[in-house]
N, C-alpha and C positions, 0 to 999 in steps of 0.2 A: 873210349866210348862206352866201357862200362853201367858208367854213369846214368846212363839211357834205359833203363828198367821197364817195364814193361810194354814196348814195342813190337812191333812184329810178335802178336800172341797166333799160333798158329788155327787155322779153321772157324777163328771168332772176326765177324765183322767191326771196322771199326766203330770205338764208342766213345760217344761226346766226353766221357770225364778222366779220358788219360792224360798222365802230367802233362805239362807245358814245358817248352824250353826254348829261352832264348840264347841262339848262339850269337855270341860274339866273336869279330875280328876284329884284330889290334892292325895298328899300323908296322908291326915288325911282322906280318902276318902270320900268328899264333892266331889260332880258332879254340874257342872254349864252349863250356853249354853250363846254366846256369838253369837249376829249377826257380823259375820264377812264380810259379799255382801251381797247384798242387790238385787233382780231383774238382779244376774246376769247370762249369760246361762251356764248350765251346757256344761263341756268341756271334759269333759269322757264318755264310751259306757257307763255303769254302771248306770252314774247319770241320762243321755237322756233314759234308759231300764225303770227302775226301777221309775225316778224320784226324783228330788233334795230332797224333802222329809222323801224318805224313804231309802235316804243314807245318813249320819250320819257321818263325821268325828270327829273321838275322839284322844285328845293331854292327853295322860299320862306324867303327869309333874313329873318332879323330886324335891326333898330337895333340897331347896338355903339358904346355910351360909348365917353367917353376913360378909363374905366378898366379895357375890355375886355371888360366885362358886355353882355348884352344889354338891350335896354331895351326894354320895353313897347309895341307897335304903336301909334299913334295911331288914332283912326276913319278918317281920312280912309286911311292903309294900308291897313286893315284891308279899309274897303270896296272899294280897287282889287285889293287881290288876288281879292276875290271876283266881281270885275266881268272880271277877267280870264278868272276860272275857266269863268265862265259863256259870256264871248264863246268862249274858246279860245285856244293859242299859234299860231300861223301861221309856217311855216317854210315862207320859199319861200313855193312855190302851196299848200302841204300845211296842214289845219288839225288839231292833234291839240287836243281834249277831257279833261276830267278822267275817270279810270276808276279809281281805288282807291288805296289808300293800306295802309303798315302797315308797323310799328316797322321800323328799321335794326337792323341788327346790330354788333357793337360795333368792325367795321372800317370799317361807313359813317356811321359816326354823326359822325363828323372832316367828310366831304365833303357830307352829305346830311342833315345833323340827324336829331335825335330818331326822327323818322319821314319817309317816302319815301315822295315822290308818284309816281303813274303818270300820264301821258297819252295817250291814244294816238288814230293817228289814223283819223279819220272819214272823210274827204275831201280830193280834189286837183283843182285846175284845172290843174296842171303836162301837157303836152303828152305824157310821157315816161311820167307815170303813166296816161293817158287811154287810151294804145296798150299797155298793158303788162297780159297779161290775167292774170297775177298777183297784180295792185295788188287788196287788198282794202277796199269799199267800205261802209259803214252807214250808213242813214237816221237813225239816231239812234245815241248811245252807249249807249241801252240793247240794241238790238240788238247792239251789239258785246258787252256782258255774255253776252245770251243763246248768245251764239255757243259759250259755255262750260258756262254752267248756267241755269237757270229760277231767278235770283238773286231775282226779285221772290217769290217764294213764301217766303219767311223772315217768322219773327212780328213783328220788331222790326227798328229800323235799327240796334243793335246787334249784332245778328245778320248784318245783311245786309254790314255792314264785314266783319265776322271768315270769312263765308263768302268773301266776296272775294277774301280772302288765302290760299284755300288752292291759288287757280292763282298766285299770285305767291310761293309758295315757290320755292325753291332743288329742282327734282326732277331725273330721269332718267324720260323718256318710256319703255316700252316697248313695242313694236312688236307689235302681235297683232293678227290678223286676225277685226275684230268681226264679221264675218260669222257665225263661229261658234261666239263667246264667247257665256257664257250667265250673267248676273247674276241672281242668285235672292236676296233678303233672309231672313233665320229670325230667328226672333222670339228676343227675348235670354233669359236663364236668370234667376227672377225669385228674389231672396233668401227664403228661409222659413225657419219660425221651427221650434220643437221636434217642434209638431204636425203638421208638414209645409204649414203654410198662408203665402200670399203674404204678401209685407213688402214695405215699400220697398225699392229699392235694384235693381241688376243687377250681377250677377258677372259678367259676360260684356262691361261695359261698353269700346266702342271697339276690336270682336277681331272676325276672321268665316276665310274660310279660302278656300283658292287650288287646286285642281286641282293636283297633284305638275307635268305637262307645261308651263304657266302658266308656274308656279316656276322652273323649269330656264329661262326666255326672264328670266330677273333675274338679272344677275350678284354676284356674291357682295360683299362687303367695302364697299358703299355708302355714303357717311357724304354729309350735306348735299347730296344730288341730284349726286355723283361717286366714281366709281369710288375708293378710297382705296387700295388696295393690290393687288399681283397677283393673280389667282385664286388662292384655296385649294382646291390640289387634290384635298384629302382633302374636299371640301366640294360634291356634284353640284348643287345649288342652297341659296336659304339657306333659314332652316325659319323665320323671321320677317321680313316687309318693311312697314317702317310707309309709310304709298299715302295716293295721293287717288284715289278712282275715279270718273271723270267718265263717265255714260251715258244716254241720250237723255233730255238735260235734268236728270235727279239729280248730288248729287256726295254722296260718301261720303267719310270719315276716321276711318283707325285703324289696324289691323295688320290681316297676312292670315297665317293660319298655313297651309304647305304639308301636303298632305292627301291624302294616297293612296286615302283613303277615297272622295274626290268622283271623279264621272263629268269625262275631260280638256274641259276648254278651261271649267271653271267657275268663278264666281267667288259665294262667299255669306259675303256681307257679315249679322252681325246687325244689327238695325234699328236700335239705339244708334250705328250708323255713320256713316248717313244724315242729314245735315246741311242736304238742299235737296233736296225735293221736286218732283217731275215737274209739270207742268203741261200735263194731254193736250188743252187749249185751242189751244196753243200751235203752231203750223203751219212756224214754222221750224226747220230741223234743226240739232242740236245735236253738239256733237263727242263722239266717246267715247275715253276716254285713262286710260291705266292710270301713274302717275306713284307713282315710289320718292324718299323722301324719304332713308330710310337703310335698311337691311337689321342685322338680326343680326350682329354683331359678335363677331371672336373677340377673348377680352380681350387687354391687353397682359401681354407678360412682361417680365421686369430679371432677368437671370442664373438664365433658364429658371424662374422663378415668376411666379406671377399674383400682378401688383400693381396696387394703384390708389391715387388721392391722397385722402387724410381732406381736410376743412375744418372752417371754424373753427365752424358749425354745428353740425356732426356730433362735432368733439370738446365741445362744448360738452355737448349733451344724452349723449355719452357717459358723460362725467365725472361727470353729475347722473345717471346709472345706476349710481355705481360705479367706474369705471376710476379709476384714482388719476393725477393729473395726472405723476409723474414718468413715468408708461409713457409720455406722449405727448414729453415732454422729453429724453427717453433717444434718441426716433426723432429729434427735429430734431437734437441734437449728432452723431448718428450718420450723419444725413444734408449735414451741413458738412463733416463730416470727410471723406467720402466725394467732396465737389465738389473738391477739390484736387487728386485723381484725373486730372482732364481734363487737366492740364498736363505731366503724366509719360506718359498711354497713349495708343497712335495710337486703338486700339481703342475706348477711352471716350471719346475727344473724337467721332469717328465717331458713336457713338451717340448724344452730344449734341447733335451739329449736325444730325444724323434730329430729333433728338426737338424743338429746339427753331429749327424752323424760320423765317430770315427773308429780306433780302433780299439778303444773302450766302453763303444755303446753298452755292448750285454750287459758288463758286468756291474757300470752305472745304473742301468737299471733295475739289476737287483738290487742294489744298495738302496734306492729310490723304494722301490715296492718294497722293502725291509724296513722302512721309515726310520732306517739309517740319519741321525742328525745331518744336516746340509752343511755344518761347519766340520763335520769329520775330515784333517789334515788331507787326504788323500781326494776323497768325493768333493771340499770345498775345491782343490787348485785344480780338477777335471773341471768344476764347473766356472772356475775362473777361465779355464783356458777358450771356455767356449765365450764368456763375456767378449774376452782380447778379439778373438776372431769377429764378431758381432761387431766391436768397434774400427776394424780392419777393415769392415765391409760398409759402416758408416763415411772412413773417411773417403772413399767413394764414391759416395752417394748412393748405397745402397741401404737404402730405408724404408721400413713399409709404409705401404699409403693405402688406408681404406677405400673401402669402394672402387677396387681397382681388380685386373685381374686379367689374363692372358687367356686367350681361347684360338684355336687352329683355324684358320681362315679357308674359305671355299668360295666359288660361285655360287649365286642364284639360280637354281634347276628351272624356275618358271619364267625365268627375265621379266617379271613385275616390279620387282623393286624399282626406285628411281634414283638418282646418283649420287644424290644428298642422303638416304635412305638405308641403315642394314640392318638386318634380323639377326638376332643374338637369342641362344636359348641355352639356358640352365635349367639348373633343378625341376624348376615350376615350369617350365616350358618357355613361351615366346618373352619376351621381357620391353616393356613399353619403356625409353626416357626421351623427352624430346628435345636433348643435347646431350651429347657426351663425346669423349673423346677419344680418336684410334692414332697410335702407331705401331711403328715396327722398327726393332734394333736390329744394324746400328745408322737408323740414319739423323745422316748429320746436316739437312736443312729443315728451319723450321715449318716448312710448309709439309713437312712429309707428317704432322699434326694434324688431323683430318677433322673436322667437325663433323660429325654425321647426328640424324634424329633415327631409335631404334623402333621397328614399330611393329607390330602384332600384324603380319600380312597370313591371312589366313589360307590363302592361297597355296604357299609354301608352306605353311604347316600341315595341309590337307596331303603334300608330296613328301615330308618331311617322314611319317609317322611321330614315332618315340622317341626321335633323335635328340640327341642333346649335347653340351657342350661346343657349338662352335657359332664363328661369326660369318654370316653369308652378305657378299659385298654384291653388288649391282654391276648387272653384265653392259649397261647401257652406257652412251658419251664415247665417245673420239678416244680415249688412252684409259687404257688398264688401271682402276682405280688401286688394286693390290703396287701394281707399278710404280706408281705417285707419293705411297707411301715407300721412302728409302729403297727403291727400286724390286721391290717384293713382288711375290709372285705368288701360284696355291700348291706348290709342292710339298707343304710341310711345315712354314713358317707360323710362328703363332701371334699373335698380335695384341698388344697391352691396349685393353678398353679402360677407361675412367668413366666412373659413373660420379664421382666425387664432386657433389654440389659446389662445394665453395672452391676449388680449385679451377673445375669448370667454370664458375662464374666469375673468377678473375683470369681467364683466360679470351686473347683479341686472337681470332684467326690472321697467318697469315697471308698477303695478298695474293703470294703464289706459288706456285711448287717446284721442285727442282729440276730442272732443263738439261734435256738433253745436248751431248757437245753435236755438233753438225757431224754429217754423214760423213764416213771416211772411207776409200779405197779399201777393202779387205784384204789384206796382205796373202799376197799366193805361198801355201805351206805345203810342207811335205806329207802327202797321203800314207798312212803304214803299206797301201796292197803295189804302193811303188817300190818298197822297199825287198831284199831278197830275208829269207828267214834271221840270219847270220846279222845282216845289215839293220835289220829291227830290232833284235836283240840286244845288239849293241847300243843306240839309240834309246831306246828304251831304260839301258840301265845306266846312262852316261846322265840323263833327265834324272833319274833318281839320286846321283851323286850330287847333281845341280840344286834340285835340293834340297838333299841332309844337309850339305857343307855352306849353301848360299850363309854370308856372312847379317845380310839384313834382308829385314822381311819387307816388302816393296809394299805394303797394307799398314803396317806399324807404323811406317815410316811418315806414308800419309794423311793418316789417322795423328800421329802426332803434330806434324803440321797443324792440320784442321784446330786441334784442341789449344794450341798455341796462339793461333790466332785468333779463337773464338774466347780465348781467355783475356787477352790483353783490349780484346771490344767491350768484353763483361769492363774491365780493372782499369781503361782509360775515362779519364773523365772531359775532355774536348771530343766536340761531336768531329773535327775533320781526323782523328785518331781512330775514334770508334769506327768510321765509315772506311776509313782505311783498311782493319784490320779484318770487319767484315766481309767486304767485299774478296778479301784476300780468300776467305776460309770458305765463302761458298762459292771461289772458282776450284777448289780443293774438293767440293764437295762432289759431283759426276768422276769426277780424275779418282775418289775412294772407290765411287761405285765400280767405276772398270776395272779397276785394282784387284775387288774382291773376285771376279768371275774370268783378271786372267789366267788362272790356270787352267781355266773349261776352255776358255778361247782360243789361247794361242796369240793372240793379239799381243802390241806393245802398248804399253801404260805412259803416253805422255807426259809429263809435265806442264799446265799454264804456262803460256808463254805471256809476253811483258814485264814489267818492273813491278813486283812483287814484294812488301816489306819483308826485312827481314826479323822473323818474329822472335822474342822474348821463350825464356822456359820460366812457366810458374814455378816453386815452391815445391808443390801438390805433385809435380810427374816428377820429381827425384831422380831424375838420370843421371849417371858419372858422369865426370869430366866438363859438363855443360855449368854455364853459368848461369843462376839462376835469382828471380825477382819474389818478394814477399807478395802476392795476387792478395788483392783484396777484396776479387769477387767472389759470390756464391759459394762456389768449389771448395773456393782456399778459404772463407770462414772455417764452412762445412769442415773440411779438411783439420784445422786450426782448434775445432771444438770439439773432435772428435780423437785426435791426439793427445788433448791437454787431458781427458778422462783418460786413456790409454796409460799416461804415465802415472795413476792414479791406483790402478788397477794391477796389484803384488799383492801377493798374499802375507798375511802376517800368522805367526807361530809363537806368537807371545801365550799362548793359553795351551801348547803343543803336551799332549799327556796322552798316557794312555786309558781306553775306555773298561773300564771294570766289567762291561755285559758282556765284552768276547773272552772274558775268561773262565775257564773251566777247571774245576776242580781235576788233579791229577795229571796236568798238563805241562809240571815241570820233568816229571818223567820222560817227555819227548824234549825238553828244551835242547840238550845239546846234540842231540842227532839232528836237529835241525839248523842247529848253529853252525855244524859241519857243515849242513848241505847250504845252506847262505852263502859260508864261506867259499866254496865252489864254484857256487853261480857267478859271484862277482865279477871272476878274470872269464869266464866264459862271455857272458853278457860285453865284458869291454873288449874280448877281442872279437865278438861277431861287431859292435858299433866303428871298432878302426879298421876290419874289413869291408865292412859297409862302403868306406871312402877310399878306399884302395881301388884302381883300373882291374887288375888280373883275379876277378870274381871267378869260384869253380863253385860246381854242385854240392861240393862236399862241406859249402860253409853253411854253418844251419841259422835261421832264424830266428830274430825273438820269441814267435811264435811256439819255433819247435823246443827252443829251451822253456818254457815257460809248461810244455805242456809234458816233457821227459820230468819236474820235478812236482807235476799232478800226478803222472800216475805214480807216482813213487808213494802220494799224500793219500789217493784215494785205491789203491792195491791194486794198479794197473790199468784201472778205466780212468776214462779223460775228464770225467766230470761225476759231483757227489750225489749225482742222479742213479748215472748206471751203474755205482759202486752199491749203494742200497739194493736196488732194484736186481743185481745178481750176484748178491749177498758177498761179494769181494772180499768185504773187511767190514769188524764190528763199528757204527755207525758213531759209538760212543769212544772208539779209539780215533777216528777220523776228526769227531770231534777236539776231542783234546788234542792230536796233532795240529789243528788247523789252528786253536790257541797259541800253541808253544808257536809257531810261524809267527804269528803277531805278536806273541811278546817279543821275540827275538828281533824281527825287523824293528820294531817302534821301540825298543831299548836302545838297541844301536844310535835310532835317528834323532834321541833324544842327545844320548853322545855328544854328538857332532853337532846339536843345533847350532853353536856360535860359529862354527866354521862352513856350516853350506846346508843349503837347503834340505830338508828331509825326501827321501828315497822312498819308495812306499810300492812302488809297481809291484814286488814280487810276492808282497804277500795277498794283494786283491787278485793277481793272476793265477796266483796257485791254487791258494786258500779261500777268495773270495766268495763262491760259490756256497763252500762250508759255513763260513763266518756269517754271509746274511741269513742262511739258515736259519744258524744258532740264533742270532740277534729277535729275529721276526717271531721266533718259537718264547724271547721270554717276553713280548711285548703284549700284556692283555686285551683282549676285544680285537686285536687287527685280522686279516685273511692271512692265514697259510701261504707261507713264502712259496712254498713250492708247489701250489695249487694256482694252474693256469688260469682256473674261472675266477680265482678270486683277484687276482691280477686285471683280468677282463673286465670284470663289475667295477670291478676300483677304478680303471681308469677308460671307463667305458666309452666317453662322451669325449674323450681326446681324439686324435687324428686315428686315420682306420689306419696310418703304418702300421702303427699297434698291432696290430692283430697277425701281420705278417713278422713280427717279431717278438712274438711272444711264442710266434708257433715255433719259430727256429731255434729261440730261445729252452724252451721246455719240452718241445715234441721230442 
């Protein structure tokens, strides 16, 4: 446990940027800890309460074959992990506990599987923590829950998972003084019918509202619990923040619409919000915390229009609306043609290395702001690699479409609107079209395509103030119009409007929308306040094994279905085929939707009953083992057009040379101290890559990152960049320079080498050196901005996206 460095600091409260670690347990149950961030801030209420420290994610690994599959736990696994769960991991004197669980996201799903465990800890005999009045202490792990919400008042232990997860989101705390905040619940807005009487349903479902004062303490451009971009100043707060509201013992989830209307410092939530109940038995005090998951979004623009990306869903049920497939085949050749671009403009390749961020953004950018040639060996195959991805997200059907564009969906505060009717406001405020089109992914019937006319209700703008960014839907008619659309709701969902004339105009509404399955007995489930502590526990983490380990995902499954069948309706050409295949894919379609919300449910997922075709797999979904048909619809052109460029797309090195401008006089004098350290790097760099693919990871394996940045400061006298080596005078600027030379001769000699036998290697001298080399480059180009002059960076690329701005700061600050 060495390994575990700065933990338990004695008299210092915990702070959001101590390492991360995840431990792992093997199936011979061996426990390891793996730094996996470094000094990164914690992005959950959980982590910022408690402390990165003394949260604890643990990856239970499964058996991998020798043919790199996983392989089914045995009992005797099975029971040790559970045996584990229960005693506890012990780190040190420290013991942490299991405390929640819930899906990965699709960048942890590499290091942490399927789903992510939490543990955190309970208790410490450690001396360090004993004196440390800090150190936070629980009798149980259920009192560590309570410490957030009155978790045990949920009806189901399905419930009581999915409540769980809403302090282990991704948020931004906001800082208010509950003293004299004031949470008030209002009862929802209930659907009625002709006659004005009750019906199922809530229009109001997952929406409540925020005091203007409130609003203004949330900054603007929020995405996944972080700030995304610089304040928009045209923007005094946002006028949508999807939240968790934690307060003495309740937690709510949904949006909060800012509200001039409310008396300052309020917060009213509708009761549809409220997902965890008070418990005024209850004597322990509970925290109250206002937490931003995203905020109102202004959409993105591509050469000052509002664009956003189709998929292959949406073109799908398009097409079965009408749109004729060449309108969609006209955007993907028009968008190939268009990717070629990046290689001729500084300007577009800039925008692309913004748009398609990875772990060469910075340094692409300075080469970019250095007016670095775009065919340079290294900067052209980074900007190929981003073309390939672009084509990867074409075959898809991820394609922009002007006049298009996603905005955060709410109710109507005045119920004036009428049901044909919704208010959309950007930039300029209310926005008049009188047709356009809404949905929401992922739904898969085509009636979940909503024709609405948007109109300037002044009414709402009068309630609205400043607000901007979002679409407000009509509380009136018999069923939830967010509902109708792919069974959506206003908790946070955002919704793709089309303003796009010709699209629009070759679009027929459908005649109707997706149907609910009839009313089912609610299955009687087991309540947690039934269960004894020990008994919940167990339960608890038995559900968590179900599933990391669950072998198929009951959503995938029938989401493939659907796409199978709606594909072979697209690719048949007999209409009793087509009608077949149809029908098949929207009895599939309600059977997705209960899919997506059984694990809030608890509910079982049926299956259509009757004789059902059995469907075909296109081409285009690529699954092993399955047999598959050449689709000649839509998809599988799209698909088909978009690969045939892909194999298109290799870089060539027929002109591969080295550039005369990064050489510097006296720069042989470093060459072979550099040649030494190249040669070093090599077998390091390829044994951190076949440790990478190795199971038994420890802390002590270092990074790309950390090798890349042990042979900078070597380059620049100890600091990490040829910033802070100037700036505190480390080493002559002129010796840096000609080191950072001899690095690129040496690497692009080598790679010259070896052209006919394997692609040229180039990482280590932009990750070492790079910094230096744009430098030099930008210092002998006449008339351009100073490479290392932030404003002239700014000016230069002023008028591109406002990322910008937050990466120029991280960049160069």
């Amino acid at each position: 446990m060495d390994g575990l460095k700065g933990w338990s600091t004695p008299g210092v409260p915990p702070k959001p940027d101590t390492s991360n670690y995840l431990c792992r347990v093997k199936p011979t149950g061996q426990i390891t800890f793996e730094l996996v961030e470094e000094k990164k801030q914690a992005n959950s209420l959980v982590q910022r309460t408690l402390g990165v420290d003394n949260v604890l994610k643990v990856a239970f690994d499964a058996e991998v074959g020798e043919d790199g599959k996983s392989v089914p736990l045995t009992q005797a696994q099975y029971s040790m992990y559970c045996r584990i769960a229960k005693n506890g991991i012990f780190v040190g004197c420290r013991r942490y506990q299991y405390f929640a669980h819930k899906a990965s996201d699709k960048f942890e799903k590499k290091m942490e599987g399927s789903v992510k465990c939490f543990f955190v800890c309970t208790d410490s005999r450690g001396e360090v923590d004993l004196r440390n009045p800090y150190f936070r202490r629980f009798n149980s792990i259920a009192e560590a829950r309570t410490l957030f919400m009155h978790i045990h008042q949920t009806e189901s232990i399905a419930k009581y998972i999915a409540r769980m997860q809403l302090i282990l989101s991704k948020t931004m705390t906001i800082d208010l003084d509950w003293t004299k905040v004031v949470v008030r619940e209002k009862m929802d807005l209930q659907c009625k019918d002709g006659f004005d009487q009750d019906l199922d349903g809530i229009s109001t479902d997952g929406t409540g509202f925020i005091s203007t004062n409130l609003a203004r303490m949330i900054p603007t451009s929020i995405l996944n619990g972080r700030q995304k971009t610089e304040h928009d100043r045209n923007e005094d707060y946002p006028s949508l923040s999807q939240v968790r509201v934690l307060y003495e013992g309740a937690a709510y989830k949904g949006t909060l619409l800012a509200s001039e209307a409310l008396p300052p410092n309020t917060i009213k939530p509708y009761k549809s919000m409220k997902k965890v109940g008070r418990d005024d038995e209850i004597v322990i005090p509970s925290m109250n915390s206002l937490e931003v998951v995203s905020t109102s979004q202004k959409p993105r623009k591509l050469q000052g229009v509002y664009t956003a990306k189709l998929s292959r869903d949406l073109i799908i049920l398009l097409t079965t609306c009408g749109v004729p497939g060449s309108f969609f085949i006209d955007l993907v050749k028009a968008a190939i043609e268009n990717n070629h671009v990046i290689f001729s403009d500084h300007n577009v390749a800039m925008n692309e290395v913004l748009e398609w961020e990875t772990e060469k953004t910075e340094i692409l950018l300075m080469m970019i702001n250095a007016r670095i040639p775009l065919n340079e060996p290294f900067l052209h195959k980074s900007l190929l690699d981003i073309v390939k991805r672009k084509l990867e997200d074409f075959t898809t059907g991820k394609v922009n479409l002007p006049e298009s564009f996603y905005l955060m969906g709410t109710a109507d505060p005045t119920g004036t609107l009428k049901r044909n009717q919704v208010a959309i406001v950007l930039s300029d405020g209310l926005v008049y079209c009188p047709k356009l089109l809404v949905y929401r992914a992922p739904g898969k019937h085509p009636g979940d395509i909503h024709v609405f006319e948007a109109t300037c209700n002044f009414v709402l703008q009068k309630v609205i103030g400043s607000g901007k960014y979002v679409i407000y839907f009509s509380t009136q008619g018999p069923r939830p119009i967010a509902e109708e659309i792919g069974k959506g709701d206003l908790d946070g969902d955002r919704y793709w409007v089309c303003k796009n004339t010709q699209l629009v105009s070759l679009f027929k509404e459908y005649p109707s929308r997706w149907a609910k399955p009839p009313s089912t007995t609610v299955p009687k489930m087991l309540k947690p306040a039934d269960l004894s502590p020990d008994e919940l526990e167990e339960v608890l983490f038995k559900e968590y094994m179900k599933a990391r380990f669950s072998s198929t995902s009951l959503v995938g499954k029938i989401a493939n279905l659907w796409l199978k069948h709606m594909d072979q309706f697209l690719h048949s050409e007999t209409a009793d085929k087509k009608a077949l295949h149809f029908d098949a894919a929207m009895k599939f379609t309600p059977v997705y939707y209960d899919a997506l919300d059984a694990s809030k449910t608890g509910y079982t997922v049926d299956f259509p009953k009757g004789n059902l075709p059995s469907p075909k797999t296109p081409h285009y979904m690529n699954i092993p083992g399955e047999k598959m048909y050449h689709s000649k619809s839509i998809p599988g052109q799209i698909f088909d057009l978009a690969k045939s460029e892909e194999l298109r797309s290799y870089p060539s090195y027929e002109n591969f040379k080295l550039d005369e401008t990064f050489v510097v006089e006296n720069y042989k004098n470093h060459f072979q101290v550099w040649a030494n350290h190249f040669r070093s790097y090599k077998p390091e760099m390829s044994k951190m890559v076949s440790a990478s693919h190795l199971e038994n990871q420890g802390t002590d394996r270092p990074s790309s990152d950390q090798i890349y940045l042990k042979y900078r400061k070597i380059l620049y006298g100890g600091a990490s960049s040829y910033k802070d080596c100037r700036r505190l005078g480390l080493k002559d600027p002129q010796q840096v320079l000609e080191e950072a030379s001899a690095i690129y001769a040496v690497v692009y000699a080598s790679a010259v080498e070896k052209l006919d036998k394997e692609a040229p290697r180039l990482s280590f001298v932009w990750n070492v050196a790079g910094e230096a080399l744009c430098s030099l480059y930008a210092e002998k180009q006449p008339g351009k901005p100073s490479f290392m002059s932030t404003e002239g960076l700014k000016e230069y690329h002023r008028k591109s996206k406002k990322k910008e701005a937050s990466l120029v700061k991280k960049l160069f600050s």
